[in-house]
N, C-alpha and C positions, 0 to 999 in steps of 0.2 A: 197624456200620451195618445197619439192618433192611434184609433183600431188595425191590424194588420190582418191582409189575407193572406192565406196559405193553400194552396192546392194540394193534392196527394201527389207523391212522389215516390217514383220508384225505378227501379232497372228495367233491362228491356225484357230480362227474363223473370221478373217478379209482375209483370205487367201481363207476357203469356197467361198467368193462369190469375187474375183478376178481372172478373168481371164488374164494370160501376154501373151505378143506377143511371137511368134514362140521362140525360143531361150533360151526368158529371161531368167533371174537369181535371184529368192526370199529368201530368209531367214527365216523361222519360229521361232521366239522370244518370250520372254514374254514381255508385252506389258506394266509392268510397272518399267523394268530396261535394255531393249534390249540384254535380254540373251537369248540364242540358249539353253533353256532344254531338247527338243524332239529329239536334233539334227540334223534334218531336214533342207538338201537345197531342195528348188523346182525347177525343171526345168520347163518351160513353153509350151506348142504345141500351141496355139493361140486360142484352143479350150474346154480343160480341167479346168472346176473351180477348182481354189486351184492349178492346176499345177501337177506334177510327182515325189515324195518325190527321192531323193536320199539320203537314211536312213543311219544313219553313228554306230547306235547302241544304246539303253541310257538303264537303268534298268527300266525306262515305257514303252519305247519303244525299245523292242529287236526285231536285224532282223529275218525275217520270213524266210530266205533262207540262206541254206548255201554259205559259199565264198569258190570260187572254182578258185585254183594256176596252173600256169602250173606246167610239172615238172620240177624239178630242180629249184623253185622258192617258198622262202619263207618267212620268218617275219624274215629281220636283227636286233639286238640286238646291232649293233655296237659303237651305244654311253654308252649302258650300261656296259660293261665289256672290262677291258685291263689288261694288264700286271701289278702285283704290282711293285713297286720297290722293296717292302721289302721283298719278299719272290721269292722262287722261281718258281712259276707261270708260264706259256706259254700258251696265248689266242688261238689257233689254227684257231678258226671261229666263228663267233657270229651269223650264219644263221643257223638258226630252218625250213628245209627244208622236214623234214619227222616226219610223225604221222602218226600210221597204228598198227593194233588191229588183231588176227587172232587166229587161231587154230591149232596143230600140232598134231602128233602122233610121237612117241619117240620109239623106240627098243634097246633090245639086238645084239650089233655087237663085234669082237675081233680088236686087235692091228694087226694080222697077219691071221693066215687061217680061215677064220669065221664059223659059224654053219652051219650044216647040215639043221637046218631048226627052228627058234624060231615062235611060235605062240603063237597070242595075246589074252590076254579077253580081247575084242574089249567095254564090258560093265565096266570096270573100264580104262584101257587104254587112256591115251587120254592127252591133255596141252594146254596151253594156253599164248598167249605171246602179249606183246605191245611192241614198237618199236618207241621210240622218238628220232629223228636226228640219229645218229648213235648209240645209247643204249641201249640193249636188253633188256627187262624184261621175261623171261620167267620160265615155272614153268610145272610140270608134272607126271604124274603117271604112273609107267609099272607094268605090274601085266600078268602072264604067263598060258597057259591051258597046253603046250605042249614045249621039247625043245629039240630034236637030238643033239649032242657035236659033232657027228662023230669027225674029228680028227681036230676041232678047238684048236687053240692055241695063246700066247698073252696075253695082258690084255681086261681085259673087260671093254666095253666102251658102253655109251647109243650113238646113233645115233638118226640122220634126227633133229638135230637144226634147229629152221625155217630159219636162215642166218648164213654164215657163219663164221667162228672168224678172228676178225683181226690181222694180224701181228704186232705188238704194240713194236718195240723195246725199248718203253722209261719204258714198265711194263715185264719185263720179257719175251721177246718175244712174250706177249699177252693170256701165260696163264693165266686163271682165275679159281676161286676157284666156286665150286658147295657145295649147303648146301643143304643136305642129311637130310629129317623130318623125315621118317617111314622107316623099310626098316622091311620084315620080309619073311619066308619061304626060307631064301635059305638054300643051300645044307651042303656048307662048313661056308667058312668066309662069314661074313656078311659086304655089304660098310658103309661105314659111313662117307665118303667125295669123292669129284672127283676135276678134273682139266680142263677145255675145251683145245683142242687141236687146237692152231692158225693156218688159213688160211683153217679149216677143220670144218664141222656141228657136230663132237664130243666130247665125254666130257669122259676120263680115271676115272675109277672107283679102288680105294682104302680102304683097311681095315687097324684098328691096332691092335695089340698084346695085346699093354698096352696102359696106356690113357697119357704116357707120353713117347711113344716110335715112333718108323720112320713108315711113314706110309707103306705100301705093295701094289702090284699092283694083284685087284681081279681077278681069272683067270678061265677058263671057268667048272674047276670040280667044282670050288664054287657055281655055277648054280643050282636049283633043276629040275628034269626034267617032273615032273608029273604034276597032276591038279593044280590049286591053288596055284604057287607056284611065289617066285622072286619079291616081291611085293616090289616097290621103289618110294616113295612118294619126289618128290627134288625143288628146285627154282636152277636160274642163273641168274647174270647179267655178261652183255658183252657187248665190243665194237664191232660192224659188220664191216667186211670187205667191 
């Protein structure tokens, strides 16, 4: 028969008035079926009644302190997901290594010779994005007081994505699609979808003719140049490079 460890176990209130030697190792249980509800191991300093919880989490007792990973270190997933046989599925990583929440500011840029000069209403202007493992969520508002064309040309494109797009050759080289909520005040054509541009922080802005025709790439006389003007209300998702 293999040798078996046992730790000392006890309640939480037969643990108040125990103190273990330097080291030890306790258990908090309940005392009328030796379950661990609180989660709770104690470690012992030789002088601490009850011991040093090392709290493992419960919904009575959640921890008070963040957990904090190096980087590039995260929560593996590896027993829970693989490959189906039945479909055509590819796992690529089961490690949830990134979570991060922030704020962006989005602009008017071209495909080729850019503006003379866009300016923001800094009071509607603005985005927001969260970022799980490699998954964009982002979302945002541009809205114009002012915009010189000088001899901009191109299509037009929102810039400053908070990360970059991936090159994805398994998705069409990693374009992805932008949904377009509000858009009002501009000059010419108005967008009404975009495309993020892979291995680049932008996103190609398009119009259409008809609600069943090809789309068009918006260009910079579509722009309005005065107050008030260019207002584009959008979300994205994406994979980050």
């Amino acid at each position: 028969m293999a040798n078996r460890l046992q730790h000392l176990r006890g309640s939480e209130a037969e643990h108040s008035t125990f103190t273990g030697a330097k080291g030890e190792i306790s258990l908090v249980t309940d005392t009328s079926s030796d379950r661990i509800p609180t989660g709770e191991v104690r470690v012992h300093d030789g002088t601490t009644a009850g011991g040093l919880p090392l709290a493992l989490g419960t919904t009575s007792k959640p921890l008070t302190n963040n957990i904090v990973l190096s980087s590039g270190v995260g929560i593996n997933f590896n027993n829970y997901g693989s490959e189906d046989s039945n479909s055509a599925t590819t796992v690529g990583s089961n490690l949830l290594d990134v979570y991060e929440e922030g704020t962006w500011t989005p602009t008017y840029k071209t495909s080729s010779t850019n503006f003379t000069s866009v300016n923001l209403n800094t009071s509607v202007t603005g985005g927001k994005y969260v970022k799980i493992g490699n998954i964009v969520y982002a979302s945002g508002n541009l809205y114009t007081t002012s915009i010189t064309v000088g001899s901009a040309s191109g299509t037009v494109r929102i810039g400053n994505l908070p990360f970059n797009i991936a090159d994805n050759t398994v998705a069409q080289n990693g374009y992805t699609a932008l949904m377009v909520g509000e858009a009002q005040g501009f000059a010419g054509d108005v967008p009404s979808r975009g495309r993020g541009v892979p291995l680049t922080d932008v996103i190609d802005l398009f119009y259409k003719t008809t609600s069943n025709g090809n789309t068009n790439s918006l260009v910079p006389a579509d722009l309005g140049t005065g107050a008030n003007a260019n207002l584009l209300r959008f979300t994205i998702v994406y994979v980050a490079s």
